[in-house]
C-alpha positions in Angstrom: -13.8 10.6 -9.6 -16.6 9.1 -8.0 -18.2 6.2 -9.1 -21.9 4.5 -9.0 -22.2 2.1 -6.6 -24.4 -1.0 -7.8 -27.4 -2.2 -5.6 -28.6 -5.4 -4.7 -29.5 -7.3 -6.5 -27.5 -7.0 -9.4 -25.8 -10.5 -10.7 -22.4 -8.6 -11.0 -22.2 -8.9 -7.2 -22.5 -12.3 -7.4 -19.5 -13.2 -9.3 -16.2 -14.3 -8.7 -13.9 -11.2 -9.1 -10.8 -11.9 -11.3 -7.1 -11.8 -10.2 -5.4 -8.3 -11.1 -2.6 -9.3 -12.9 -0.5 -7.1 -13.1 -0.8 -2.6 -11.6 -1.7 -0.4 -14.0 -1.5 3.1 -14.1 -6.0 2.5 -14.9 -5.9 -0.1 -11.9 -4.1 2.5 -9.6 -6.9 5.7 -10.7 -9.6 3.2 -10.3 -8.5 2.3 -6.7 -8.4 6.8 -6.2 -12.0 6.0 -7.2 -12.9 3.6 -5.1 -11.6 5.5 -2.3 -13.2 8.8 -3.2 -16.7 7.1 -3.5 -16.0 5.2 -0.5 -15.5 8.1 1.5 -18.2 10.3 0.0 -20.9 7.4 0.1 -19.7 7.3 3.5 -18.2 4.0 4.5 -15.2 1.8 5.7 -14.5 -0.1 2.8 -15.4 -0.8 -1.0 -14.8 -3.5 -3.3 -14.3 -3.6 -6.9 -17.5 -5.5 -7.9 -19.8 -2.7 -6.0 -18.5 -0.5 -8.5 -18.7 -3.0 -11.9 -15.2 -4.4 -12.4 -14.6 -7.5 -11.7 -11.1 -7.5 -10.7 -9.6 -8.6 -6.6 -9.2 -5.1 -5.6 -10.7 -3.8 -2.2 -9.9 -0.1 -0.4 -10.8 0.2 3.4 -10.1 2.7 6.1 -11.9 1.6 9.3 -10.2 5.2 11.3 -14.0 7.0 12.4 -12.9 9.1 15.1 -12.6 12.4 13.4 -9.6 13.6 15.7 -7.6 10.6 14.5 -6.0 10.4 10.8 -7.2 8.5 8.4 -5.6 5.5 7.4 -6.7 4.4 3.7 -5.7 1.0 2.5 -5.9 -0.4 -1.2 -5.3 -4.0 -1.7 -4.9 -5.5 -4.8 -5.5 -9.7 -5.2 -6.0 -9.6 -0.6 -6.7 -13.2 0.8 -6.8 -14.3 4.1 -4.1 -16.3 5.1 -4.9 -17.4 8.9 -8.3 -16.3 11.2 -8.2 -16.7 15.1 -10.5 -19.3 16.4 -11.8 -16.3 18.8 -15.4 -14.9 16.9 -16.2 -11.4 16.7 -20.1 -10.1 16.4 -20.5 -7.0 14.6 -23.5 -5.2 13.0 -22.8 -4.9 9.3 -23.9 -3.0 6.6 -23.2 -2.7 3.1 -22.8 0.0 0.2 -24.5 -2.2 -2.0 -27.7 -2.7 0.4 -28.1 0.8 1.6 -30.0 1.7 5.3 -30.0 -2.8 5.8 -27.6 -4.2 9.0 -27.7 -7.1 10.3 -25.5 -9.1 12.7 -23.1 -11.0 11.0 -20.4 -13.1 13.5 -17.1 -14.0 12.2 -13.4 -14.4 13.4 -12.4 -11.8 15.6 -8.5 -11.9 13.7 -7.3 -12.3 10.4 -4.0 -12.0 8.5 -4.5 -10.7 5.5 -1.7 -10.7 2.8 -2.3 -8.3 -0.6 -0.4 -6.1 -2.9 -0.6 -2.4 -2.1 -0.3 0.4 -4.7 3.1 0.6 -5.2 3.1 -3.4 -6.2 4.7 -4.5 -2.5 3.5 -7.4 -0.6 2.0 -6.9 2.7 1.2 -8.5 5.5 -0.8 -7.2 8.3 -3.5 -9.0 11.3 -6.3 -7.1 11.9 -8.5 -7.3 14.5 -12.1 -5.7 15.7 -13.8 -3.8 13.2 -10.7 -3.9 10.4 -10.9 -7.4 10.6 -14.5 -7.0 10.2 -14.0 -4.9 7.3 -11.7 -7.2 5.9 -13.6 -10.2 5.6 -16.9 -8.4 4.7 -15.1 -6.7 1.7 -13.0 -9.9 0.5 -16.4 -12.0 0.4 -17.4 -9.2 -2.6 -14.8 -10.8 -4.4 -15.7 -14.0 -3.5 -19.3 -12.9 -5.1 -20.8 -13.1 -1.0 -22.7 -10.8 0.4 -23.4 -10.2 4.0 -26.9 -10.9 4.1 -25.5 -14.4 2.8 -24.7 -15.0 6.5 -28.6 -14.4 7.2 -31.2 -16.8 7.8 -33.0 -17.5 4.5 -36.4 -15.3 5.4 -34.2 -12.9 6.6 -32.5 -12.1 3.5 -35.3 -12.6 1.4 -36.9 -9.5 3.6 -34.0 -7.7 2.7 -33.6 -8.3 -1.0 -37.4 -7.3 -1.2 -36.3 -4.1 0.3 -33.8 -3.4 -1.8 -35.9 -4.4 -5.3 -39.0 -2.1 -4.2 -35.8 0.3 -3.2 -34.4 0.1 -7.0 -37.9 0.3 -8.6 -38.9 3.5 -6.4 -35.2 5.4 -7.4 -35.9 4.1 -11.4 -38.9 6.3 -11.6 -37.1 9.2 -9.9 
């Protein structure tokens, strides 16, 4: 089913996301969700918070090429556990701040260790845009955004944006 995805600004997506403590069958169908509006919206990755629950739980699949498979990936309580020195520059964008990118520079790798959907550990380093992807979507749990990265006027353009954006799609 798909979900709404909440806008900026909205003071659910600046929260700390809780731990999932334990997989439910609810936790598993919400992470189906996820992925379902992810695709549909479209984009490469969604996070709990941009969808109201406030629980560690992010779903990415970075695969754009449509010759190539897809390669969907639900995490439940992810953290980054080491990032390369090495920086990456990539233009991001965000669900939650529709038609608004900005460069945003961060480590180029990261190992990042989460619980998938059958309750395993894994471990896996991404690099280029999954590591990207990665990071961007753990900040939502951390209650960061990526316009946090931005110069102060920057994002305050951008948040106008989005509140004029908001008020126009109210009266609609």
């Amino acid at each position: 089913m798909k979900r709404p995805i909440i806008l900026h600004p909205d003071p659910r997506l600046k929260k700390l996301s809780d731990p999932v403590p334990d997989l439910s069958d609810e936790l598993r169908a919400l992470a189906d969700d996820m992925l379902e509006t992810m695709y549909a919206a479209p984009g490469v990755g969604l996070a709990a918070p941009q969808v109201g629950v406030l629980q560690r739980l992010v779903v990415l699949d970075c695969v754009k090429a449509e010759n190539e498979t897809p390669r969907p990936l639900i995490m439940f309580n992810p953290e980054i556990v080491s990032a390369s020195d090495e920086m990456n520059t990539y233009e991001e964008g965000c669900l939650s701040i529709p038609e608004q990118y900005a460069d945003v520079t961060r480590p180029r790798d990261v190992e990042v260790r989460w619980i998938d959907r059958d309750g395993k550990e894994r471990t896996e380093v991404f690099t280029g845009l999954w590591a990207t992807c990665a990071q961007h979507e753990i900040d939502h749990l951390d209650g960061k955004l990526f316009i946090d990265y931005l110069k102060p006027l920057r994002r305050q353009m951008i948040t106008r944006k989005m509140v004029k954006m908001k008020r126009e799609l109210a009266r609609t």
